[in-house]
C-alpha positions as CSV (number, residue, x, y, z in Angstrom):
1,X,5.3,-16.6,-24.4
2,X,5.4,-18.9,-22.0
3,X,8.3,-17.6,-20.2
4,X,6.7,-15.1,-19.6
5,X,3.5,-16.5,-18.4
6,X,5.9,-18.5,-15.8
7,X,7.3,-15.9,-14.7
8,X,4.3,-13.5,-14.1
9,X,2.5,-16.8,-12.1
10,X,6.4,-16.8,-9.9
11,X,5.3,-13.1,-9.7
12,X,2.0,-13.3,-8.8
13,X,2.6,-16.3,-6.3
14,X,5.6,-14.5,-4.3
15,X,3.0,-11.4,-3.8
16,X,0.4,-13.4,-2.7
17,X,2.4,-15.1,0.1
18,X,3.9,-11.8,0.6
19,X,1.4,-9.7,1.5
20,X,-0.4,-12.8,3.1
21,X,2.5,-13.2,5.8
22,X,2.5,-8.9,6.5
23,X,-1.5,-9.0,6.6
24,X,-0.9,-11.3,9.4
25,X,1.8,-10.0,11.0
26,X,0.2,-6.4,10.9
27,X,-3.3,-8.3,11.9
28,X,-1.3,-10.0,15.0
29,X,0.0,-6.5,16.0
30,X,-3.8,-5.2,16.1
31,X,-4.8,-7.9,18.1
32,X,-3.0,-7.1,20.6
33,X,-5.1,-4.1,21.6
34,X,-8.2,-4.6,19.8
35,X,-9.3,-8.5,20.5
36,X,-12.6,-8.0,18.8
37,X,-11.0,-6.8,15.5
38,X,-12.5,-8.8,12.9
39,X,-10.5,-7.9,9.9
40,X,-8.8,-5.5,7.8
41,X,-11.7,-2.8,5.4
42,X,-11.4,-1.8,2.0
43,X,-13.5,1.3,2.7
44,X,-11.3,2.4,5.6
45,X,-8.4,1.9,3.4
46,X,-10.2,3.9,0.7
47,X,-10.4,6.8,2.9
48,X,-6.9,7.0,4.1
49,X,-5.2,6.5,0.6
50,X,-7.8,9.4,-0.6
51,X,-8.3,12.0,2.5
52,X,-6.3,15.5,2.4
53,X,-3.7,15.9,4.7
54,X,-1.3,18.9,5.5
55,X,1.8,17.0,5.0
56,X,5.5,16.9,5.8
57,X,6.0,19.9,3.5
58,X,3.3,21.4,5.1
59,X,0.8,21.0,2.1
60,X,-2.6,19.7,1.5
61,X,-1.8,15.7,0.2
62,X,-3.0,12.5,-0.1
63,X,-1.8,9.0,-0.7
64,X,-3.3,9.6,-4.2
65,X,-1.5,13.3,-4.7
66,X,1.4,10.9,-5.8
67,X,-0.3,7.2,-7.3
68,X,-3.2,8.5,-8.4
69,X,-6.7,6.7,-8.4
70,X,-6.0,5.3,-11.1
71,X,-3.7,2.2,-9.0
72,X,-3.7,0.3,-12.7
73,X,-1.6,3.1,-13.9
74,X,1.5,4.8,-13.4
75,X,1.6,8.9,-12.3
76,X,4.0,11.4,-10.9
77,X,5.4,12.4,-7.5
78,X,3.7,15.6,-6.5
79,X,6.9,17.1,-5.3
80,X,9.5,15.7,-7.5
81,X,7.8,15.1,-10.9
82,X,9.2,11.6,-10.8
83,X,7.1,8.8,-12.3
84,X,6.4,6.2,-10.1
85,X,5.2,2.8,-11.7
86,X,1.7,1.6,-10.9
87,X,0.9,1.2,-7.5
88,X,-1.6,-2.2,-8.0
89,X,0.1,-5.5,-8.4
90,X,-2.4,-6.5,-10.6
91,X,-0.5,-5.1,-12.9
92,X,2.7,-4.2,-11.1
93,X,4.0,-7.7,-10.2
94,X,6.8,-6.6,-8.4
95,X,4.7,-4.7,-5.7
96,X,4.1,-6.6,-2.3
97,X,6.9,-8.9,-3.1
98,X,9.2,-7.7,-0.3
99,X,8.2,-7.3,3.4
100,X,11.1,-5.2,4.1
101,X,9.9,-2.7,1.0
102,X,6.7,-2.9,2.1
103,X,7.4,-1.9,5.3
104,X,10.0,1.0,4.3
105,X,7.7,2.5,1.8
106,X,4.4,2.3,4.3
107,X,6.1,4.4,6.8
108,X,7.8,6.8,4.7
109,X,4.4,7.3,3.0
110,X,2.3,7.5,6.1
111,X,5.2,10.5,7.5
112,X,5.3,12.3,4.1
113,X,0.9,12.4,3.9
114,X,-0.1,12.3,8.0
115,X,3.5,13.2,9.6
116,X,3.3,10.3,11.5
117,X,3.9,6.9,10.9
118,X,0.6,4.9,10.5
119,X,-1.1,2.5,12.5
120,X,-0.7,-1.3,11.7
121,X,-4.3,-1.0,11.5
122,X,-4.4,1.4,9.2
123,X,-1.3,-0.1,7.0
124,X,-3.4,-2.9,6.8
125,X,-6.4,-1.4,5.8
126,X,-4.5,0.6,3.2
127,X,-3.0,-2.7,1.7
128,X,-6.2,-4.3,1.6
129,X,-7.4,-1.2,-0.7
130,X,-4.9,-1.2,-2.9
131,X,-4.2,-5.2,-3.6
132,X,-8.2,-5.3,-3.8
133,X,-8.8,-1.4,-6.1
């Protein structure tokens, strides 16, 4: 038992600095053209993980099509069927863990949903949804 305890507080600790250090980074890249930006919004995040979009395979999608609203649980790809683990690392400790993840599976997300890839405001505002849902 106390393995595992350890090891979910390793867990929990490397997502924390983890999404700390891209919440930054992303907030630094906003900055840059929006000096009165005062933070990253749950409620903007909110409505781009849940709005409809035509998507990449030209149907109507959202972020949620494929996780769910449910972030605390696991659901299925839209498309393939595939189960894909639970999106919230409240529960999920191995979500947030790795920039480069984070960053591969943010703008593959953003082109399947909006066919573009998203804003670093609104990657940021997305992650603030989800670590906070």
């Amino acid at each position: 038992m106390k393995v595992f305890l350890i090891a979910t507080l390793v867990a929990t600790l490397s997502f924390s600095a983890t999404v700390d250090d891209f919440l930054e980074s992303l907030k630094q890249e906003v900055l840059k053209t929006d000096s009165s930006f005062k933070g990253f919004d749950y409620k903007r995040g909110e409505e781009i993980f849940l709005s409809k979009n035509v998507g990449k395979k030209g149907e109507l999608i959202s972020c949620a099509s494929c996780h769910g609203t449910d972030l605390n649980k696991s659901n299925q790809n839209y498309f393939t069927g595939k189960t894909i683990d639970a999106l919230s690392p409240k529960v999920n400790p191995k979500r947030f863990t790795d920039k480069t993840e984070i960053e591969k599976w943010l703008k593959r997300n953003f082109n399947d949903v909006y066919n573009r890839e998203g804003t670093s405001l609104e990657k940021g505002d997305v992650i603030t949804y989800i670590i906070n849902k």
